[in-house]
N, C-alpha and C positions, 0 to 999 in steps of 0.2 A: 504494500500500500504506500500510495505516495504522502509523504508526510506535507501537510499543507504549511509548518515554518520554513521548509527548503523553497516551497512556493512564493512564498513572502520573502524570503531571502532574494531569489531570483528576480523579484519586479525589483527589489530594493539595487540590485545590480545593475541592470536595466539604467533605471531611473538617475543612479549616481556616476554611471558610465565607467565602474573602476571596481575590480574586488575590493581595491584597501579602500577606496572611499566608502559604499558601502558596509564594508568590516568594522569601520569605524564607528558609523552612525548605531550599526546592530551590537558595538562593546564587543569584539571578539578580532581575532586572528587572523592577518588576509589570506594566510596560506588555509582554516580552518572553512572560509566563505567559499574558497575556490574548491576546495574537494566537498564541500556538501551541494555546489551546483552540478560538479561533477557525477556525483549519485544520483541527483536527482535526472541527468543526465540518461544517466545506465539503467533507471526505474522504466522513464515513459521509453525507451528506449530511443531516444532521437536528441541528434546535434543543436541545441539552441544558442550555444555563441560561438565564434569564432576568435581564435586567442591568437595575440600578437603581441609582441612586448609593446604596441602605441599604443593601443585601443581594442574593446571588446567591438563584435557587431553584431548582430540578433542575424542568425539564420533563418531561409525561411519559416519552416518549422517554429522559429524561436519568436518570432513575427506573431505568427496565429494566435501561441501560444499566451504570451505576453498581453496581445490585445483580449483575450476573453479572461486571463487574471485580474489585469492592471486595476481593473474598477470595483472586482469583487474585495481584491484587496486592501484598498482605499476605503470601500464604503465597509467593511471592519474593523477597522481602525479607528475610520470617524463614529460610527457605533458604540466601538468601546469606549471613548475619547467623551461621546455625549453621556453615556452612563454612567461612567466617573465623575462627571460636572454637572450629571444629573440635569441638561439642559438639552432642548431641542434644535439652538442656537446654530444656525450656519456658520461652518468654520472651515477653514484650509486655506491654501492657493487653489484660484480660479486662473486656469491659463488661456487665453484668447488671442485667437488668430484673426485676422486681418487686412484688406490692403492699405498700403502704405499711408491711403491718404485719409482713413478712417476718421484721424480727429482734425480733419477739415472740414466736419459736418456733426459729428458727435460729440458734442459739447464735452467740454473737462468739468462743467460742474455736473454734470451728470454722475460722472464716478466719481465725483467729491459727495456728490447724495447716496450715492449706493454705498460706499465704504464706511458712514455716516449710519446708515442705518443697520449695518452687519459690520460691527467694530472687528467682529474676529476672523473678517472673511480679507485674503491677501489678493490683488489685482496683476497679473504681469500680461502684460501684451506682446506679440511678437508681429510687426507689421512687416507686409513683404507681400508686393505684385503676386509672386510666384503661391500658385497650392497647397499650401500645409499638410502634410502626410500626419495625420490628428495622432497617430500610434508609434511614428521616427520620433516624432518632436515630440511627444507629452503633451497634446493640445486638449483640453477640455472641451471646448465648445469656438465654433470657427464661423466668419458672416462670409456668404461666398453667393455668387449673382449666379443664375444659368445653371444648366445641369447639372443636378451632383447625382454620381454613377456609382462609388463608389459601394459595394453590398454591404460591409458594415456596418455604413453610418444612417441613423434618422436625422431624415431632413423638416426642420418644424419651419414653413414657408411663414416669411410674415407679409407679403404682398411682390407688387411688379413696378419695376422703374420702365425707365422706356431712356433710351439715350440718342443722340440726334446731334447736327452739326453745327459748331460753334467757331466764332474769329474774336480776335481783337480788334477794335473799331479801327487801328492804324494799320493793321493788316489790310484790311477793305478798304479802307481809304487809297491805300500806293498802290493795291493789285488789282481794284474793282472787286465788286461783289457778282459772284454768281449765277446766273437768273433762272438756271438747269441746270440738273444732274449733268446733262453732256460736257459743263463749262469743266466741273471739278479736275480733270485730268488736265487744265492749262495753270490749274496753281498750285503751289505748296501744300501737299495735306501731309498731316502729322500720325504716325503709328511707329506699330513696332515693326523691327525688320522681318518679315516672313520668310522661313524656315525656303518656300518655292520659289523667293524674289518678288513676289507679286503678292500687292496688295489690295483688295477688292473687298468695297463695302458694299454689303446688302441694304438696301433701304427701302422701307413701305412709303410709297407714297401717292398722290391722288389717283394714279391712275392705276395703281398695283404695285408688286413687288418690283424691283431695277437691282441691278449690279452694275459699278462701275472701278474698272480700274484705277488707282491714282497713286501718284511717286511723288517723294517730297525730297529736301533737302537736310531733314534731320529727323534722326528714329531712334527710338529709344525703348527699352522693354520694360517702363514702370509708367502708368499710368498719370500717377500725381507729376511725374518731368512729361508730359508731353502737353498736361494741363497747363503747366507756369510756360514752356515752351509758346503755347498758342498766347497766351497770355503779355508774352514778350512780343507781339506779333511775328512769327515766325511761317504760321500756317492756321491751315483749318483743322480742323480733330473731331472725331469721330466719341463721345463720352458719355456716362450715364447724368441723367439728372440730376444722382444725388451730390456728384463730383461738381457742377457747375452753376449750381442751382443760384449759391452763395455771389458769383461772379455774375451773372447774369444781375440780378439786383443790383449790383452796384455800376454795372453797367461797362465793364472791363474787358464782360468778354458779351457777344452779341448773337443771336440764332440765325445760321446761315439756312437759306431755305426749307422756310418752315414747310412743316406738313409733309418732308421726307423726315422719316426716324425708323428706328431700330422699337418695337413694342413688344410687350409682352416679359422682360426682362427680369425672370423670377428671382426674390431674394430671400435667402435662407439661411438661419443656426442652423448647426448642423453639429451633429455630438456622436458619440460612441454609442452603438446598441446598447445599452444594458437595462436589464429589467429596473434599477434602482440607479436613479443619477445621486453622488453629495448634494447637498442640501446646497448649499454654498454653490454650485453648479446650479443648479433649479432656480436659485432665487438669481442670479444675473441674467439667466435666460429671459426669464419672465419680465424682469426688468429693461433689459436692453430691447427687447421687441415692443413693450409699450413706449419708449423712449422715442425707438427708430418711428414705427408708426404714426408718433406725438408730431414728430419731425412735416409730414406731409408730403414730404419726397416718395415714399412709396402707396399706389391702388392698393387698398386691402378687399375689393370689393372679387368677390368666388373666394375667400381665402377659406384653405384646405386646412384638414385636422393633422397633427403630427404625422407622417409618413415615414415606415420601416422599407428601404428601399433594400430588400432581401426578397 
């Protein structure tokens, strides 16, 4: 039988990314942490880390593995942790994912009121363009636009942005404004470099769907630099609403031919399956969804009940 502290051991390995770091936190021996993973090892019979004098790294096997512990683990802990203090109180680190430009639109006193009201609850954000692998990184709970595939994860939809084309008024002043879709391939538009060389935006507009191709003279793969970039007058940009929303008001940046846009732009938490999230996870979710909602940046109207995309 497998002993469920070697299991606890293991996420704790995981988690601290080192025997001796982990050894330390559990008060014991690094060479003692490494042969009790070891057994645990030889029990399920399968490889779940990979040893190298730099670094450990989860096997597949150790992947799977890892992600259907990590949160039984966790939500043990905090169990015990509430029945010793005898309080139902939200507590731990909440880790959230994000793109970079998250608190360009998500107010800071927002988590000044959230941390406010769950003193025991810790906040770390990891902002970054790129995907979050929620089980690589230790992410709790992640806001991510468009389809989430992954079979792990539940995605709890909180509504739909729509994103559409934006200038800086000195950009349209020195190059002209666009009066069609046909025009966009004689000016500067802004994206990331694609992987084919070719860039082409899909856009709804009065007369139905369009694609056109369009080449700029600067690209970049993070969203929030191609928003300051448009903003510098450099080009046109293709961005969600909730990215421009702010700039648009103030009148920095301007709507290039309305009425073609990208719709439908689902946005969604998204967290680990598990039958029982921490408490402290549950309550930022809840939170940041009425927040973002508050916002008015995203249609909440058809919104759907949490979804197990399994």
């Amino acid at each position: 039988m497998v002993d469920l502290n070697d299991v606890a051991l293991f996420v704790q390995v995981v988690e601290a990314g080192s025997f001796a770091e982990a050894a330390r936190r559990a008060g014991m021996p690094s060479n003692t942490a490494s042969r009790r993973i070891q057994q645990l090892e030889e029990q399920l019979g399968l490889r779940l880390l990979h040893r190298s004098t730099r670094k450990l790294t989860l096997t597949d096997a150790g992947e799977g593995f890892y992600a259907r512990c990590a949160r039984e683990v966790e939500a043990l802990s905090a169990a015990a942790a509430e029945l010793a203090d005898g309080s139902q109180t939200p507590s731990g680190k909440v880790r959230v994912a994000a793109a970079a430009d998250f608190f360009n639109w998500f107010q800071m006193e927002w988590v000044t009121e959230f941390l406010e009201a769950h003193p025991k609850v810790r906040l770390e954000f990891v902002l970054n363009d790129a995907r979050a692998d929620l089980v690589a990184e230790g992410i709790d709970v992640a806001l991510r636009a468009g389809k989430v595939s992954e079979p792990t994860l539940v995605a709890r939809r909180i509504g739909s942005n729509r994103a559409f084309l934006v200038a800086s008024p000195s950009y349209l002043a020195a190059r002209g404004t666009p009066a069609s879709v046909d025009e966009l391939p004689l000016h500067d538009c802004l994206a990331a470099q694609p992987a084919t060389g070719r860039t082409v935006w899909r856009l709804e507009g009065p007369e139905g769907p369009t694609e056109v191709q369009v080449t700029g003279r600067f690209y970049a793969n993070a969203a929030h630099v191609l928003l300051k970039a448009s903003v510098a007058g450099l080009g046109i940009v293709l961005l969600p609403e909730m990215m421009t929303a702010s700039y648009l008001r103030s009148g920095q940046l301007v709507e290039v031919l309305p009425g073609h846009d990208v719709k439908g732009l689902d946005i969604y938490l998204v967290y680990l399956s598990r039958r029982q999230l921490p408490r402290a996870v549950s309550a930022f979710i809840e939170f940041a969804k009425a927040r973002i909602v508050a916002t008015g940046l995203v249609a909440t109207t058809s919104a759907r009940e949490p979804v197990s995309l399994q």
